[in-house]
C-alpha positions in Angstrom: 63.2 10.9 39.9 66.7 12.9 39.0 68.2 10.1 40.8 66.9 7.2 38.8 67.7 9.5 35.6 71.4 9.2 37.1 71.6 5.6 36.6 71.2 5.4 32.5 73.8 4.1 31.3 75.9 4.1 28.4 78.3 1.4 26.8 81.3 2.9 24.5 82.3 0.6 22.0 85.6 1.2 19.6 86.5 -1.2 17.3 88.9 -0.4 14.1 87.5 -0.7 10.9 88.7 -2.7 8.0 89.6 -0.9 4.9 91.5 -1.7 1.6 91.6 -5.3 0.4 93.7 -7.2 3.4 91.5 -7.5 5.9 92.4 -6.3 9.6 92.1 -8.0 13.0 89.3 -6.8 14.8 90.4 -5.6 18.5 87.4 -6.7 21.3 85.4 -3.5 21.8 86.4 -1.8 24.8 83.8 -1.5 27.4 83.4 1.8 30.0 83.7 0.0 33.4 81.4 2.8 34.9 79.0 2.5 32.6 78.8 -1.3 32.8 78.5 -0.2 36.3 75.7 1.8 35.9 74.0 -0.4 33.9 74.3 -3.6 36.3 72.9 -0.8 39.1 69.9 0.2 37.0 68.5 -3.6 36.0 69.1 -4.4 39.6 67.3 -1.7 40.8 64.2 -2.5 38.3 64.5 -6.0 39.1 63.9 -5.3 42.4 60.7 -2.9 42.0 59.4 -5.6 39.8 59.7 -8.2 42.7 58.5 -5.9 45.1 55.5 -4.1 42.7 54.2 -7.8 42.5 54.5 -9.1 45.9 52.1 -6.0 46.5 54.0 -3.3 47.8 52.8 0.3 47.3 55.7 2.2 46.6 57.7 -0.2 44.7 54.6 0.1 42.6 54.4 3.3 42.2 58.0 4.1 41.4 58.0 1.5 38.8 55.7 3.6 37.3 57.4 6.3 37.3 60.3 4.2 35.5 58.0 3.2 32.7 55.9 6.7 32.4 59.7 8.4 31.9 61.3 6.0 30.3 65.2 5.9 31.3 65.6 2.6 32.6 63.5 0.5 30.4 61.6 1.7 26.9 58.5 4.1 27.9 55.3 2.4 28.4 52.4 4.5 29.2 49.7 1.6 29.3 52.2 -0.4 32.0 52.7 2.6 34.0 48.9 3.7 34.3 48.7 -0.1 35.6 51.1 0.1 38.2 50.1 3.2 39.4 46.0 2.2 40.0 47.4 -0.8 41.7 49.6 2.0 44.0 46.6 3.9 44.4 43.8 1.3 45.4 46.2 0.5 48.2 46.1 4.2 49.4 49.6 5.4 48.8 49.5 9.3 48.4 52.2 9.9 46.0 50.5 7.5 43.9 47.0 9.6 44.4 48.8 12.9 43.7 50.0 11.4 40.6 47.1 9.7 38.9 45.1 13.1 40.0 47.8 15.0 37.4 47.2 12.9 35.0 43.5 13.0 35.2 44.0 17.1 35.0 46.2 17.0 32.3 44.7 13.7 30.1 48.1 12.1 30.4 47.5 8.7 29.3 43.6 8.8 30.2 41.0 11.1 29.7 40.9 14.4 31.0 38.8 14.8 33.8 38.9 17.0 36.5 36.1 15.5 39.3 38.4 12.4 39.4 41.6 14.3 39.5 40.3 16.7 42.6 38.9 13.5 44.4 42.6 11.6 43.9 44.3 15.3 45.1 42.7 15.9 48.1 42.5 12.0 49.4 46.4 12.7 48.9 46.7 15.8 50.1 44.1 14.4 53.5 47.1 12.1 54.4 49.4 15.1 54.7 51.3 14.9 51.4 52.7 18.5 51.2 53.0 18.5 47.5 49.2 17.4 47.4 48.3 20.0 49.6 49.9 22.5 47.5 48.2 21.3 44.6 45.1 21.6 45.7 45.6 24.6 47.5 46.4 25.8 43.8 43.2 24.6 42.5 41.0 26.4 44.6 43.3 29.6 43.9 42.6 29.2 40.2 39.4 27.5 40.7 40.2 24.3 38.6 37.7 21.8 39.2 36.6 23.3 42.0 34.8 26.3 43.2 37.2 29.0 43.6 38.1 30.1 46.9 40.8 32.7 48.8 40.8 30.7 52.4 40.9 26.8 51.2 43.9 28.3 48.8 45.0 29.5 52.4 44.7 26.6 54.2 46.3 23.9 52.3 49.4 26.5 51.6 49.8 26.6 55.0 49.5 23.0 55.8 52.1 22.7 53.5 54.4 25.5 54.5 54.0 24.0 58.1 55.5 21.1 56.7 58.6 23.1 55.4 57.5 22.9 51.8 59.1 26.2 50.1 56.9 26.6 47.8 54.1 26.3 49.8 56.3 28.9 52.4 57.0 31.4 49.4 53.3 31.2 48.5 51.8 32.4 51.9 54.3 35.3 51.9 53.0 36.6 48.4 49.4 36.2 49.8 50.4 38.5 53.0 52.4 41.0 50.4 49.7 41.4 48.0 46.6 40.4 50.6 45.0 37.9 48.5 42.7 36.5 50.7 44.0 38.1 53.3 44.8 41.3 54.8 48.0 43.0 53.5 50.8 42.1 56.0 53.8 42.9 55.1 55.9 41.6 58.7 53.9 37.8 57.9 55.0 38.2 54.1 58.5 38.7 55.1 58.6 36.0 57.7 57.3 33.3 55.2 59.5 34.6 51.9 62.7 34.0 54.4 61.7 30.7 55.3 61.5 29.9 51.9 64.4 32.0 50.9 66.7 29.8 53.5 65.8 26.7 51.3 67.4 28.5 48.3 63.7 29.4 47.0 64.9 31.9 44.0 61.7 33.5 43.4 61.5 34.1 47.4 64.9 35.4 47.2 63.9 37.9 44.3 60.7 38.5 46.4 62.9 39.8 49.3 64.9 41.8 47.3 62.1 43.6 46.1 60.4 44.2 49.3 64.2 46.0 50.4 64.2 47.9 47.2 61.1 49.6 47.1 60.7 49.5 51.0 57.8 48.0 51.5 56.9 47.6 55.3 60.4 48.4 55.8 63.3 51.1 55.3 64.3 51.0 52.3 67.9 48.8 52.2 69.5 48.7 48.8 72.5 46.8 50.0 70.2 43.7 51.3 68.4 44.4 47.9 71.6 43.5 46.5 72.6 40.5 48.4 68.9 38.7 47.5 69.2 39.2 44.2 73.0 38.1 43.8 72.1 35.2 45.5 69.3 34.2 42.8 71.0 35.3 40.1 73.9 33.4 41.0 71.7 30.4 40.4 70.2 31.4 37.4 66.8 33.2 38.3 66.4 35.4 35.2 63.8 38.3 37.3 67.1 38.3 39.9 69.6 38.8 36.9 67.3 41.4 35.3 67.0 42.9 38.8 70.8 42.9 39.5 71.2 44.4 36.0 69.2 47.5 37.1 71.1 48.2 40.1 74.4 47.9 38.1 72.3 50.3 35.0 71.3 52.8 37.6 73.8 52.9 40.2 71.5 52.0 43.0 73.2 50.8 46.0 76.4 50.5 43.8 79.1 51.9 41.7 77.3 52.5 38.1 78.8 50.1 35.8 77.1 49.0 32.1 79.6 46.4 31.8 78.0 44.3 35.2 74.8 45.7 33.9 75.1 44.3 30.5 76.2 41.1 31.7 73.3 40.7 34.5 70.7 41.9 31.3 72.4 39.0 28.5 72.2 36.1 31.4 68.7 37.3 31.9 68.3 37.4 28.1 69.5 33.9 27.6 66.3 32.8 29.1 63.9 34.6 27.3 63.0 37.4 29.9 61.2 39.8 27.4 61.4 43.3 29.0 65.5 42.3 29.0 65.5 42.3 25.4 63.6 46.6 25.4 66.4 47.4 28.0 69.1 45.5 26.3 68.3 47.5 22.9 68.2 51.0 24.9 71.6 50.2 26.4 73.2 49.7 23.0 71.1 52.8 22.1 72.5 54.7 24.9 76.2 53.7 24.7 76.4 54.0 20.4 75.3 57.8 21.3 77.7 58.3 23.8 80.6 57.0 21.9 79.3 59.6 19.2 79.1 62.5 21.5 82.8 61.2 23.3 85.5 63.9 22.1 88.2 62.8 20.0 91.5 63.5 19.2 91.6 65.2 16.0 95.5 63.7 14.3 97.5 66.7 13.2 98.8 67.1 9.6 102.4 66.2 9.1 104.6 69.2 8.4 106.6 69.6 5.4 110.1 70.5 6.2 111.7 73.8 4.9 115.3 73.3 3.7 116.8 75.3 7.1 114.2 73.3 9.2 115.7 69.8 7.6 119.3 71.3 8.5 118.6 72.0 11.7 117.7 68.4 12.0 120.3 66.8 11.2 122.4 69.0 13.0 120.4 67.6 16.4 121.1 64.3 15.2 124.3 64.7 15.1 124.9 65.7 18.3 123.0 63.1 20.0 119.6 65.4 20.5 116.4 63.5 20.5 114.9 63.7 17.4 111.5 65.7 16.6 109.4 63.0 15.7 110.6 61.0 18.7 110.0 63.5 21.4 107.1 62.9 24.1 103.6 64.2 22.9 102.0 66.6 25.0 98.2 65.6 25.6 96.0 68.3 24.7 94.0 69.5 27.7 90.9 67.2 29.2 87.8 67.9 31.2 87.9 65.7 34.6 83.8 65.5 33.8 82.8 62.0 32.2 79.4 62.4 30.5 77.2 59.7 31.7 76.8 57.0 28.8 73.2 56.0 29.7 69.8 58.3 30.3 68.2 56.8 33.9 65.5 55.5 32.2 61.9 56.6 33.5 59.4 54.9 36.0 56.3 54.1 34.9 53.2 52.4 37.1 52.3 49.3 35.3 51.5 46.3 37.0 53.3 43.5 37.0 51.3 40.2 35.3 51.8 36.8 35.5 50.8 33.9 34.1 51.3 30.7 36.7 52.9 26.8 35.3 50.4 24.3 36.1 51.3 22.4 38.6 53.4 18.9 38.3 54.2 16.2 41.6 57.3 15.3 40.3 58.3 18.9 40.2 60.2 20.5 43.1 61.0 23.6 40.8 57.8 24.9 39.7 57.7 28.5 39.7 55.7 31.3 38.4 56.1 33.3 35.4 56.4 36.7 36.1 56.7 39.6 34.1 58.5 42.9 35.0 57.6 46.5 35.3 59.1 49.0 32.9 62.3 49.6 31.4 64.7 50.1 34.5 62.5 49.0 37.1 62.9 46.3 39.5 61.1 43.2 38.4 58.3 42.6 41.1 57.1 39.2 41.2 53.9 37.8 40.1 50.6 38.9 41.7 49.6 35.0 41.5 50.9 31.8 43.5 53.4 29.2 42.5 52.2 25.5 42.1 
């Protein structure tokens, strides 16, 4: 609905106030022509779902819904919206379904009840809605409503992925990496993470990355490692900056350098990735002690001239010598060796955890929360399925 959100609009009114005892004249207030714009676009646009919500049509009903359950384009009205969308659904249309099913799951605006909300999801999901699919494909996974099972999780994933949904795509492949379900195959895993990872899926992206990294099912590659997790990072995927950050902190695959590190490690930190913030406090550990340990240049005492040292001096000066205290400094002696400024920190073999986001049909962007290995490892993502 990004697109409806788009058309809000906004009118900027300036008008001078009047101060002191003469009064002032008052100057029109000046309108933003966009905005007006926007604003004519918007009550056009709900007129027109309102005409074509009551001469019965389906979607026009269910996207005025969605206009009153958000409220951008008129003032939020849960009752109308629940209204608009059971007249969607008793004419069959499977957004509608996949919607009213959420809200059954969740108690949005009725009460919570998860018999009616599998029914509405898999009626939707039966027409081929992908989104549907992958929602109940989740629900069997998690076993929400329904009892759980491994191969209806599989199936409706993979209706969905055959549709080109990327989540559904990313899904599969973390079902063949981790063989949930399934028998561990990591050539299927890799083949459904790049579909995903060609529709700018992050978490697939970071998924590849990983799978290069520790070579799993293939030779190790620390360079493609590299290009999978710039390229989610780059869009803000906090397990890719963390990831990144790691290379950078232990020179793997490139030149060591804390500064990239550091910066990969705060972008991550910005959005709450929690083993950041351990890594983050080692780092300024680390590069306090090293700055301790650096060698410095001890400042020599200042000489006090003898009477024949002071004429000699002057006597230099006279003649147009350079004078002692502006002659070149000769630098004492260094080692070529640079000590390094951080420890590599040490692996350890605890499992990654995650804890999925439920699952929303108005979400394209859903994605799981996963939690990193150790200090200094490579995040590996989450041994559970995105909605």
């Amino acid at each position: 609905m990004s697109f409806y959100k788009n058309l809000g609009c906004v009118l900027m009114v300036i008008a001078p106030l009047a101060w002191g005892v003469e009064a002032e004249l008052l100057h029109p207030p000046l309108i933003d022509k966009a905005a007006a714009e926007q604003s004519k676009a918007a009550s056009a646009l709900l007129a027109n779902y309102q005409r074509l919500a009551e001469q019965g049509q389906a979607e026009a009903q269910y996207q005025l819904s969605q206009l009153y359950a958000e409220g951008t384009e008129v003032s939020q009205d849960l009752s109308l919206a629940l209204n608009w969308l059971k007249k969607s659904v008793d004419q069959g249309f499977a957004p509608a379904e996949l919607e009213l099913g959420n809200w059954y799951l969740t108690g949005k605006a009725v009460e919570k009840d998860l018999g009616k909300a599998i029914e509405l999801i898999k009626k939707s999901a039966e027409k081929g809605y992908a989104k549907a699919q992958l929602s109940l494909g989740f629900r069997y996974y998690k076993g929400e409503g329904v009892k759980k099972d491994l191969q209806q999780t599989y199936d409706w994933f993979y209706k969905a992925a055959e549709q080109g949904n990327s989540h559904g795509q990313y899904n599969l492949g973390l079902i063949y990496e981790r063989g949930l379900g399934k028998d561990q195959n990591m050539k299927q895993a890799m083949d459904w993470y790049e579909k995903a990872a060609a529709q700018d899926h992050l978490p697939a992206q970071d998924g590849l990355g990983i799978i290069y990294y520790k070579g799993e099912g293939v030779p190790i590659d620390l360079k493609k490692a590299q290009h999978w997790f710039e390229k989610a990072a780059g869009k803000g995927y906090a397990n890719s900056q963390y990831n990144l950050g790691v290379l950078y902190y232990k020179g793997e695959g490139v030149d060591r350098d804390l500064k990239q590190a550091e910066h990969w490690f705060k972008q991550a930190l910005t959005q709450g990735h929690v083993p950041t913030v351990q890594l983050m406090q080692k780092l300024a550990q680390d590069k306090a002690a090293a700055e301790k340990d650096a060698p410095k240049e001890v400042a020599k005492e200042p000489k006090t001239e003898t009477g024949a040292e002071s004429k000699a001096v002057k006597k230099e000066e006279a003649v147009g010598a350079v004078p002692a205290d502006k002659k070149a400094k000769v630098e004492p002696p260094h080692s070529d060796e640079v000590p390094d400024a951080v420890e590599k920190p040490v692996k350890k073999d605890a499992e990654a955890t995650s804890v999925p986001n439920k699952d929303s049909s108005n979400s394209e962007d859903t994605e799981s929360t996963m939690l990193p290995k150790s200090d200094g490892e490579v995040a590996k993502p989450a041994s559970s399925v995105t909605p």
